[in-house]
C-alpha positions as a Markdown table, in Angstrom:
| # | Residue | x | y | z |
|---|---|---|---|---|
| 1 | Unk | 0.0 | 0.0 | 0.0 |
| 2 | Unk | 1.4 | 3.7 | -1.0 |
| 3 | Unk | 1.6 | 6.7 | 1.3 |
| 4 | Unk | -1.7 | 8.4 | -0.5 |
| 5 | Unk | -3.4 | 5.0 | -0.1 |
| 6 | Unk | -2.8 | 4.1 | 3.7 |
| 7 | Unk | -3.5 | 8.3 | 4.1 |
| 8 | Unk | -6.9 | 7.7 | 2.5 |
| 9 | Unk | -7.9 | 4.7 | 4.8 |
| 10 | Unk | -6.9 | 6.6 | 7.8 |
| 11 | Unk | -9.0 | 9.3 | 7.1 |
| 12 | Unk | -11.6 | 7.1 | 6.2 |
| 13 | Unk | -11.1 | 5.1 | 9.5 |
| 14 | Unk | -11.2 | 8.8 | 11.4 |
| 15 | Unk | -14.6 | 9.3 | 9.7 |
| 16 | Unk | -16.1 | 6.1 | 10.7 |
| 17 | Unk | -14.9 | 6.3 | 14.2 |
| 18 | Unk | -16.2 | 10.0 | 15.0 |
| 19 | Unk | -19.5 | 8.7 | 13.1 |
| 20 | Unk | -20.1 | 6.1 | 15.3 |
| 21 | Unk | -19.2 | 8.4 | 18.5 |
| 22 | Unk | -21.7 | 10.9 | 17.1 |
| 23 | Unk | -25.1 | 8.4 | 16.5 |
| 24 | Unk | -23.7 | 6.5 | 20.2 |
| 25 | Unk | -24.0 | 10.0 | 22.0 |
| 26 | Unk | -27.6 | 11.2 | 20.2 |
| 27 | Unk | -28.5 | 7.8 | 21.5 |
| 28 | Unk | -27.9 | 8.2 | 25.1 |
| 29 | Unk | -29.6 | 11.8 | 24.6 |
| 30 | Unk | -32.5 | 9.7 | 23.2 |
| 31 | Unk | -32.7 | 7.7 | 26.1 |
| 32 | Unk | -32.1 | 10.2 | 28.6 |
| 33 | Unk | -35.2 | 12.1 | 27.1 |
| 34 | Unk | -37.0 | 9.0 | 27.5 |
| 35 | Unk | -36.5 | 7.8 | 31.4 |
| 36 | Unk | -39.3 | 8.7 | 33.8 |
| 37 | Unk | -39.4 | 12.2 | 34.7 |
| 38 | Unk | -40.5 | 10.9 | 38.0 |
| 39 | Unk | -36.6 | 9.7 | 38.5 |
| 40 | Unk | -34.1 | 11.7 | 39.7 |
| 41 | Unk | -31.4 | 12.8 | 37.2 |
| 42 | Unk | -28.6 | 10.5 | 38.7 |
| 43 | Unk | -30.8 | 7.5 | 38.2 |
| 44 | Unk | -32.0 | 8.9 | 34.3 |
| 45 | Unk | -28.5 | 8.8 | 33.6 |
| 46 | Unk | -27.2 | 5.5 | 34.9 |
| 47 | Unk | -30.6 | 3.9 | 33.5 |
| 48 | Unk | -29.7 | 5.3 | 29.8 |
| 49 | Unk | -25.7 | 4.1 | 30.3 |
| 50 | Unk | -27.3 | 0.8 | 31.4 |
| 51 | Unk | -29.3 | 0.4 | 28.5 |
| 52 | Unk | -27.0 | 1.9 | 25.8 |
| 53 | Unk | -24.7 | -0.7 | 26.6 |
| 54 | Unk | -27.0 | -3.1 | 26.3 |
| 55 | Unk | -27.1 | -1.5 | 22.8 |
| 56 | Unk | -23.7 | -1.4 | 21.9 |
| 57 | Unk | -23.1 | -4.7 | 22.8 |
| 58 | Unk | -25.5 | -6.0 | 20.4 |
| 59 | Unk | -24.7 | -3.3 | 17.9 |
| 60 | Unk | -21.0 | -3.9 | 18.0 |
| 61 | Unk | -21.7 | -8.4 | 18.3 |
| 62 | Unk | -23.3 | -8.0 | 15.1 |
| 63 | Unk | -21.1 | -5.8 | 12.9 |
| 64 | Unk | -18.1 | -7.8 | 14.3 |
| 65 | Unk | -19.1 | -11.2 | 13.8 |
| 66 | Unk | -22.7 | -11.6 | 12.2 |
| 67 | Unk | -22.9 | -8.9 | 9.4 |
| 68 | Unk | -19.0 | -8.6 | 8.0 |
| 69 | Unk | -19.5 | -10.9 | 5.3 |
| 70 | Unk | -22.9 | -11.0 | 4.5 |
| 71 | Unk | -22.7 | -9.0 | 1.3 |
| 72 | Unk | -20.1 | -11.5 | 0.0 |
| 73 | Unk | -21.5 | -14.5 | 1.1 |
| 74 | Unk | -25.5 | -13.8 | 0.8 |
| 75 | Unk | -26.7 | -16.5 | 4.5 |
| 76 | Unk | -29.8 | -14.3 | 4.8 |
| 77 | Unk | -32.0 | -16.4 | 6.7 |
| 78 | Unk | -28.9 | -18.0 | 9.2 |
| 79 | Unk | -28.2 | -14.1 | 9.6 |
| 80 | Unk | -31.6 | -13.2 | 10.7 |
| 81 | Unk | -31.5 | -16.0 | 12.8 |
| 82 | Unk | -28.5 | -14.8 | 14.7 |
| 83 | Unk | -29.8 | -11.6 | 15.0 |
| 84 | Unk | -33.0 | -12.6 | 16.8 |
| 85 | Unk | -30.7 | -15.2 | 19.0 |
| 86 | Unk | -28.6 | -12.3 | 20.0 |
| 87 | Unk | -31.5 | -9.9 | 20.8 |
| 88 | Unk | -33.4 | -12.5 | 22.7 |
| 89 | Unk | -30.1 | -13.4 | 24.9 |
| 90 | Unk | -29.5 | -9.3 | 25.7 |
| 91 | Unk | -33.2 | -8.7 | 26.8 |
| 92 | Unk | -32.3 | -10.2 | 29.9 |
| 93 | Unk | -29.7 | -7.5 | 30.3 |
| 94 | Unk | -32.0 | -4.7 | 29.6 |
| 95 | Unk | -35.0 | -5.6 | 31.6 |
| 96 | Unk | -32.5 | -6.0 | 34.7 |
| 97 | Unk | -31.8 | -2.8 | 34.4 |
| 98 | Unk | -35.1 | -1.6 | 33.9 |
| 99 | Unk | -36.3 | -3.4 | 36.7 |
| 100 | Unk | -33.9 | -2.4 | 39.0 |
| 101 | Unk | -34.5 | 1.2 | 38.6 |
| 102 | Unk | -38.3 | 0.8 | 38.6 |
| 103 | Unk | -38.1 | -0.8 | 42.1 |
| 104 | Unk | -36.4 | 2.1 | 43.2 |
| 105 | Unk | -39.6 | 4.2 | 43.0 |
| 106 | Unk | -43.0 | 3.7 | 44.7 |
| 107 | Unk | -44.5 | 5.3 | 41.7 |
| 108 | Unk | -45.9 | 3.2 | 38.8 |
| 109 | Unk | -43.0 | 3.3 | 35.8 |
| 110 | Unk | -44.3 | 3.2 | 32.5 |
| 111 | Unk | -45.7 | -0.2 | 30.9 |
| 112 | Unk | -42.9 | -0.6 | 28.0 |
| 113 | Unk | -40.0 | -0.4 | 30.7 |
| 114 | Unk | -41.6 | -3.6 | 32.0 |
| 115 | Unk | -42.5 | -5.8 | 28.4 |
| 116 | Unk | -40.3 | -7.8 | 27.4 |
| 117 | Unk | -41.3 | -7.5 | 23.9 |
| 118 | Unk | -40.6 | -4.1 | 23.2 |
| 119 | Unk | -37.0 | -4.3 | 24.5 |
| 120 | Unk | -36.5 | -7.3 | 22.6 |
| 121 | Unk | -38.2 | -5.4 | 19.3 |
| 122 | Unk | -35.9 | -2.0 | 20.2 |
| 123 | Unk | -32.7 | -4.2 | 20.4 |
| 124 | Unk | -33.6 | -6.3 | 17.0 |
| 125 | Unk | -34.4 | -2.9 | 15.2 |
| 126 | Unk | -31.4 | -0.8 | 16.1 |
| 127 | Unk | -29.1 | -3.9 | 15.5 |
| 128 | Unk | -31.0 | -4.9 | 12.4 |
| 129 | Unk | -30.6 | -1.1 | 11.7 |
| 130 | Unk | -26.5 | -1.1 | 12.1 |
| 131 | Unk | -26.8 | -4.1 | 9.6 |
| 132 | Unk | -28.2 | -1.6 | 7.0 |
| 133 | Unk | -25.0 | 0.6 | 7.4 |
| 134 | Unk | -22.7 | -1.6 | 7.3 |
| 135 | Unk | -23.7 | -3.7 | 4.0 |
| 136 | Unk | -23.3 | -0.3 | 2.0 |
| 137 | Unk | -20.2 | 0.3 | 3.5 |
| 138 | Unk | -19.0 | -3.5 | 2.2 |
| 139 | Unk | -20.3 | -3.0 | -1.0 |
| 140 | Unk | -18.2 | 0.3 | -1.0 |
| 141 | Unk | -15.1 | -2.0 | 0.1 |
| 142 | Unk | -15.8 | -4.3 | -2.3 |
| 143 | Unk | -16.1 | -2.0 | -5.3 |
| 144 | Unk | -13.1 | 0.1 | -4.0 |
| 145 | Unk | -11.5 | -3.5 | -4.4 |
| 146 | Unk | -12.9 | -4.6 | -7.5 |
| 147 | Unk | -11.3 | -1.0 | -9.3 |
| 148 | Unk | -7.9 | -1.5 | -7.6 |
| 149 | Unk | -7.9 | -5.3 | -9.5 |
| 150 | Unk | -8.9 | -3.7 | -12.7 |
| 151 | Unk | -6.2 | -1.1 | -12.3 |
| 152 | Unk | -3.5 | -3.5 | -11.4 |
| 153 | Unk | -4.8 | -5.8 | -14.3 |
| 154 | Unk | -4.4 | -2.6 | -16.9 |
| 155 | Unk | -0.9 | -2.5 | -15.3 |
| 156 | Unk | -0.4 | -5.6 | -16.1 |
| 157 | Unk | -2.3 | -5.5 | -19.6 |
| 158 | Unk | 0.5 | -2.6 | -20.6 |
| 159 | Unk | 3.2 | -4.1 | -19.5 |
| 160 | Unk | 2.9 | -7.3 | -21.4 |
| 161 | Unk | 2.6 | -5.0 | -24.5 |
| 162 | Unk | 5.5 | -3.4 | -23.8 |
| 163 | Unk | 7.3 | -6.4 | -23.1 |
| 164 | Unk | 6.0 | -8.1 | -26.1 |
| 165 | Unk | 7.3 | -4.8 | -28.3 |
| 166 | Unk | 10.2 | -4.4 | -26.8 |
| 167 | Unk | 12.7 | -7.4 | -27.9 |
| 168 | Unk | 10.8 | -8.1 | -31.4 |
| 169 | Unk | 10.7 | -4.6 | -32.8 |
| 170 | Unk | 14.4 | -3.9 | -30.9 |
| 171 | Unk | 16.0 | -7.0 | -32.4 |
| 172 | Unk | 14.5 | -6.2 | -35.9 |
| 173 | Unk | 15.6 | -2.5 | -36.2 |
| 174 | Unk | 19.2 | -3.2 | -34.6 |
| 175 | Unk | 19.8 | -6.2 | -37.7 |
| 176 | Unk | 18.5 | -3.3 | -40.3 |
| 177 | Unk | 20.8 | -0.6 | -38.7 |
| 178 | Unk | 23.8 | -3.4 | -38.7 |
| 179 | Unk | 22.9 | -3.4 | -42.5 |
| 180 | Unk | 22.9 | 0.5 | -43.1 |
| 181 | Unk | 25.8 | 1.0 | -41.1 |
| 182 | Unk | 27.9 | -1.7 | -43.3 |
| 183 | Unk | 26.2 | 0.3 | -46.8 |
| 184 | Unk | 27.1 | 3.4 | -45.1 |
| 185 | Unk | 23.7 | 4.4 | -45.7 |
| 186 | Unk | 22.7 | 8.4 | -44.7 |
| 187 | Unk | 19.8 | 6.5 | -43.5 |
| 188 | Unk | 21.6 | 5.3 | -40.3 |
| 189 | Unk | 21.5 | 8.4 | -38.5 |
| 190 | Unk | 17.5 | 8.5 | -39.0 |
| 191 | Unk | 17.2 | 5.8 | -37.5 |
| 192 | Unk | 19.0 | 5.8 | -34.4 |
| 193 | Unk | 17.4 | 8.9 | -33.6 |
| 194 | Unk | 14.0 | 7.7 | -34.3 |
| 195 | Unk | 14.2 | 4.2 | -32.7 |
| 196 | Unk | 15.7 | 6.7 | -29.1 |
| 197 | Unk | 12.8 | 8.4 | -29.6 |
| 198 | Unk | 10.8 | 5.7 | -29.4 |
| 199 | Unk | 12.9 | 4.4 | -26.4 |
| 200 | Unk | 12.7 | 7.3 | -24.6 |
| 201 | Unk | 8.7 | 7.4 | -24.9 |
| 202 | Unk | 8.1 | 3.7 | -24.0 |
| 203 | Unk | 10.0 | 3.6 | -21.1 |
| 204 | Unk | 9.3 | 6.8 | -19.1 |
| 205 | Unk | 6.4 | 8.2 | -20.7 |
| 206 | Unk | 4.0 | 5.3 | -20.9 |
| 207 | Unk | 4.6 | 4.8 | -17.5 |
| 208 | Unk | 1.4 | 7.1 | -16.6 |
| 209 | Unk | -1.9 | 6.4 | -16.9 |
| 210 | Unk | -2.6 | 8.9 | -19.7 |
| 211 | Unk | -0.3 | 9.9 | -22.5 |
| 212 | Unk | -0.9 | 13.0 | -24.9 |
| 213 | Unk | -2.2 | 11.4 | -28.2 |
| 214 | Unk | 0.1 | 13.6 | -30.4 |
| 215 | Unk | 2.8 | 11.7 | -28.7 |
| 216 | Unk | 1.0 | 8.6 | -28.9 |
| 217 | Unk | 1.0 | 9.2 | -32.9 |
| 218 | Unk | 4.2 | 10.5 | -33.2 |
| 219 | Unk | 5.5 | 7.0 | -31.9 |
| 220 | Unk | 3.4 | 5.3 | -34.8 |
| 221 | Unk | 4.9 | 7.4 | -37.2 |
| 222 | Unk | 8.6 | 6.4 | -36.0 |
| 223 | Unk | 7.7 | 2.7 | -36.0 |
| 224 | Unk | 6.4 | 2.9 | -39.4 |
| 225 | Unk | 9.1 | 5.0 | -40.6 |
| 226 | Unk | 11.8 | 2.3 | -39.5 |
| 227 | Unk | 10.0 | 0.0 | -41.6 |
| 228 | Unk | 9.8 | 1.6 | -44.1 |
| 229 | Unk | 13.3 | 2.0 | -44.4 |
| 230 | Unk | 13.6 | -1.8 | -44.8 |
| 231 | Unk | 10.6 | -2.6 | -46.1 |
| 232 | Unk | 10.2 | 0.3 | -48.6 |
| 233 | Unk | 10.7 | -1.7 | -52.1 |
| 234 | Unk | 7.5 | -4.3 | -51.0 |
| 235 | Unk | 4.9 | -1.4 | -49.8 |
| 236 | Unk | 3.2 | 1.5 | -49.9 |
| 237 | Unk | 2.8 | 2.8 | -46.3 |
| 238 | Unk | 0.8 | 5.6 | -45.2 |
| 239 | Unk | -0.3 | 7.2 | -41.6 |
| 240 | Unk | -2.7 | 10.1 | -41.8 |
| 241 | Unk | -3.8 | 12.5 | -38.9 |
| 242 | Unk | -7.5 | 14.9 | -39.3 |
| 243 | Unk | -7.8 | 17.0 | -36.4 |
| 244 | Unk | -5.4 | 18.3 | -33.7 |
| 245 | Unk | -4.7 | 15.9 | -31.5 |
| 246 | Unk | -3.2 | 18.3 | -28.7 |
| 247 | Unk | -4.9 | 18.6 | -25.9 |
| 248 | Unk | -6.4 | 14.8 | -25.6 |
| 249 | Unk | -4.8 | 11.8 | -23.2 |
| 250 | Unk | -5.9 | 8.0 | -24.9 |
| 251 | Unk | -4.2 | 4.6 | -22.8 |
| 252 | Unk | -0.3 | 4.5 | -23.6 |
| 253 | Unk | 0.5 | 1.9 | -26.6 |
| 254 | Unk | -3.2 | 1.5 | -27.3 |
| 255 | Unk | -2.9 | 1.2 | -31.2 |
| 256 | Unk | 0.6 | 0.4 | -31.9 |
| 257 | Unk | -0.7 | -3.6 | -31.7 |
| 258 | Unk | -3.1 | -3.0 | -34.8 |
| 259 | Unk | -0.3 | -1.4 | -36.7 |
| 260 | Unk | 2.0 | -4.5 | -35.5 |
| 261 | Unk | -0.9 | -6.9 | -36.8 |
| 262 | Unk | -0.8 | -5.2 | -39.8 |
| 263 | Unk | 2.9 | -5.2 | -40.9 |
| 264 | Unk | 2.8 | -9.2 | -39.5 |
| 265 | Unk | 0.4 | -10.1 | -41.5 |
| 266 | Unk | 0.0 | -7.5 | -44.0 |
| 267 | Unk | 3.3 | -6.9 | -45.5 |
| 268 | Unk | 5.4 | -9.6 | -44.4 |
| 269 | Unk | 2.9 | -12.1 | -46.2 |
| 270 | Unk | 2.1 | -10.5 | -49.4 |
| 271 | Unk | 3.6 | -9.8 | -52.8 |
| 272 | Unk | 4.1 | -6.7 | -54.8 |
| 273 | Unk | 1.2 | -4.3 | -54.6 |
| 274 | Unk | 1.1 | -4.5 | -50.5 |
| 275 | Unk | -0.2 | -1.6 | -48.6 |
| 276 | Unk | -1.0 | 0.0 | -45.1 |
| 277 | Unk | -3.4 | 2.8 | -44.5 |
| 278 | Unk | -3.5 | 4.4 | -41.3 |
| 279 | Unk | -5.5 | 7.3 | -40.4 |
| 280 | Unk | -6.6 | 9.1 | -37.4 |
| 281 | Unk | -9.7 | 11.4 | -37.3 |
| 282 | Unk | -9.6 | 13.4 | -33.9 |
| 283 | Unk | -12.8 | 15.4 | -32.9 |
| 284 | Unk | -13.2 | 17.3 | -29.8 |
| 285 | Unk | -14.8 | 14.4 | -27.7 |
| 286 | Unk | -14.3 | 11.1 | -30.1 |
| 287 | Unk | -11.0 | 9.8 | -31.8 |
| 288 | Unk | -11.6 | 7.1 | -34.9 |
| 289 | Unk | -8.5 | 5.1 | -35.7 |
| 290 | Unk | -8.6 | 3.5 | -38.9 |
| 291 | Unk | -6.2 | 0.8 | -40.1 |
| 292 | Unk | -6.2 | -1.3 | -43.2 |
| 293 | Unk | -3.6 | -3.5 | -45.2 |
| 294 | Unk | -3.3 | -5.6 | -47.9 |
| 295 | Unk | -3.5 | -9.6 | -48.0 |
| 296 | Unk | -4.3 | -10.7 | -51.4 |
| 297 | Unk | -1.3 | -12.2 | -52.6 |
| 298 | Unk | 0.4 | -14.9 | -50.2 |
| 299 | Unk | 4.4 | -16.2 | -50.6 |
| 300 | Unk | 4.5 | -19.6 | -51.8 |
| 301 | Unk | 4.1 | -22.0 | -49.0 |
| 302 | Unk | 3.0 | -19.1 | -46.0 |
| 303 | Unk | 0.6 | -21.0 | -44.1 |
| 304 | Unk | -1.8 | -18.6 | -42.4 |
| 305 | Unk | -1.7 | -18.3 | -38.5 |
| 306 | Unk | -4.4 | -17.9 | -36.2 |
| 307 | Unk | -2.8 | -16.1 | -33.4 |
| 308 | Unk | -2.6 | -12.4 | -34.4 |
| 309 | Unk | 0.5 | -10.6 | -34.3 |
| 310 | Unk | 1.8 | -8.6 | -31.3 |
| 311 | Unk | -0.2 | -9.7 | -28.1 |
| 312 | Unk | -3.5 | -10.3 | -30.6 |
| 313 | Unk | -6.5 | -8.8 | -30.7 |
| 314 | Unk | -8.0 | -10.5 | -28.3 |
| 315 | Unk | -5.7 | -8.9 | -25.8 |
| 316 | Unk | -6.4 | -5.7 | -27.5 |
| 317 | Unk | -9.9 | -6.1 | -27.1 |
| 318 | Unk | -9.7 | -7.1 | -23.5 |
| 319 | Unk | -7.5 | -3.6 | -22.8 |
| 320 | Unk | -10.1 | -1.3 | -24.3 |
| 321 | Unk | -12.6 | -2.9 | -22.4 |
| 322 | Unk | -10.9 | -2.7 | -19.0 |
| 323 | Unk | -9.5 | 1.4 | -20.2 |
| 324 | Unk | -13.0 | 2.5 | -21.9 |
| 325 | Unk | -15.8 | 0.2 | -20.4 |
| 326 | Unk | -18.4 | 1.4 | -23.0 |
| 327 | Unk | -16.9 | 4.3 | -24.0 |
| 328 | Unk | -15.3 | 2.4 | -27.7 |
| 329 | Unk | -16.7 | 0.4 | -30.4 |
| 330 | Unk | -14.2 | -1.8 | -32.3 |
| 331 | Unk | -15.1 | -3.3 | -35.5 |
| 332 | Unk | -13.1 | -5.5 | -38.0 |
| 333 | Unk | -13.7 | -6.3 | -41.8 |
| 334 | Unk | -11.6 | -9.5 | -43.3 |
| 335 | Unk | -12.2 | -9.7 | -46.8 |
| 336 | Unk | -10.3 | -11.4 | -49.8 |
| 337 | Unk | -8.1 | -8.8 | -50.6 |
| 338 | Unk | -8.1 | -6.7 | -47.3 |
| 339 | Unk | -8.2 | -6.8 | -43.6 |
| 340 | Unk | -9.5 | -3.2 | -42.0 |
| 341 | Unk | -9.8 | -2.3 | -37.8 |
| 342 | Unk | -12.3 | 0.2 | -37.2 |
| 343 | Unk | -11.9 | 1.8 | -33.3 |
| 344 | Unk | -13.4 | 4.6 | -32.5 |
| 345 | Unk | -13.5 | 6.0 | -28.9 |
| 346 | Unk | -15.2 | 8.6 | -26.4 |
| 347 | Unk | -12.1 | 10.8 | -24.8 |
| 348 | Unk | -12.0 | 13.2 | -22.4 |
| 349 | Unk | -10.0 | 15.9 | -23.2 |
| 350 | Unk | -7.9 | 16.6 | -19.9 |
| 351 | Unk | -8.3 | 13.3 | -18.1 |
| 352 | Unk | -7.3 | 12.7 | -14.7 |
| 353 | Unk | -3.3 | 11.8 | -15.2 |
């Protein structure tokens, strides 16, 4: 647990307690209001302590050891049985009290500090009562719970993409700089400084939660530009951008594994005549990424795969659904000749980073 998040459940535990201390004393004040005016004030007093621990007791039995759970596990009728158990062994304890005091007085006390049943009814209420508290406060807990998991499997989601990138596209652009280095190419240069870039971004800026998009697409257009520098005489490669993308924050490394898929099984498994088309249309609340490549002539004896490249769409698919829970739509068309992703999401445009 971080600092901010064992500061948070202090304060929260600081909250609860002066909660509790607050309903505990309006109680007492309740049941100080309530004793006999024909009793003296010492006796009101020690009759209302009497009684409110009777209270807590029950109170406290059943948020401890009864209730903490019940969300989770769902024993409703075992629960209410335990309740009733409880308030029929703590009557006793009440009417003792209540007795006690009302012998103390030659007047006649009033009839409900002598039934049974309505201190048995007052102490299933109030308890039944705390019960209602505390079940929102566990489905709270558990939510609070549930949305740390998510988070930490997003975490995890990004990481295995960046893991997955990492060696493959590293390994791949080192080989081709080897090459250029030995040709002397002017295009060596180029490239170291685009594949540092690209370095640079993946291992200090994706750490956040939120990225800046035009950063997001800058690092597409480095990767495609690296191979395109060794894979220039087979394609025609293209990334468009309508609309300014400053100002809006999308997931880190959110559609580099579409433009991954595509050079996998685009390029890398046609003939002459291959493409990729990748565009991104950026309005002021929605972002539409569009990819599409070629696949209509195979290499002799390329067997197709089913896995998709990078970490596969279905890995894809399950990140956008943990990052933008009905907030993006994700569409795919496989035809003959082509293979086209269709995403299109709701941003904010300053999300929490």
């Amino acid at each position: 647990m971080d600092d901010r998040s064992a500061l948070d459940l202090s304060q929260q535990l600081s909250q609860s307690k002066w909660a509790q201390v607050f309903f505990w004393v309006v109680f007492y004040l309740i049941l100080l209001y309530l004793s006999p005016s024909s009793w003296s004030t010492t006796h009101g007093i020690l009759w209302a302590l009497c009684i409110e621990i009777a209270f807590i007791l029950s109170v406290y039995i059943n948020i401890r050891y009864f209730a903490n759970g019940l969300l989770a596990n769902q024993h409703l009728i075992p629960y209410i049985a335990k309740l009733i158990g409880l308030s029929l062994l703590l009557t006793p304890l009440a009417m003792f009290a209540n007795q006690y005091f009302c012998k103390l007085y030659i007047e006649p006390s009033p009839n409900w500090l002598k039934d049974p049943k309505i201190n048995f009814i007052c102490l299933f209420i109030i308890t039944a009562f705390s019960t209602l508290v505390r079940v929102p406060l566990d489905w709270i807990k558990m939510q609070k719970e549930k949305k740390e998991l998510i988070t930490k499997n997003i975490q995890t989601e990004l990481q295995f993409l960046k893991n997955q990138i990492n060696p493959h596209f590293l390994f791949n652009t080192l080989n081709n700089l080897y090459a250029l280095t030995l040709k002397k190419s002017d295009y060596a240069p180029e490239v170291v400084l685009k594949l540092s870039d690209m370095m640079r971004y993946m291992l200090y800026e994706c750490n956040e939660k939120w990225v800046s998009l035009s950063k997001e697409i800058q690092y597409i257009k480095n990767y495609v530009e690296l191979e395109r520098i060794r894979l220039s005489k087979y394609a025609d490669i293209s990334v468009e951008t309508e609309g300014d993308p400053e100002g809006i924050y999308v997931a880190p490394l959110l559609f580099i594994p579409f433009i991954e898929n595509s050079f996998k099984h685009g390029l890398k498994t046609s003939l002459d005549g291959a493409y990729i088309q990748a565009k991104f249309i950026i309005r002021s609340e929605t972002v539409e990424f569009i990819v599409k490549n070629s696949k209509s002539q195979m290499m002799p004896g390329f067997v197709k795969k089913n896995k998709v490249g990078g970490i596969g769409l279905t890995n894809v698919r399950k990140r956008l659904e943990l990052l933008y829970p009905d907030l993006h739509q994700l569409k795919t068309e496989d035809s003959p000749d082509s293979y086209e992703i269709h995403l299109f999401l709701f941003i904010k445009p300053n999300p929490e980073k």
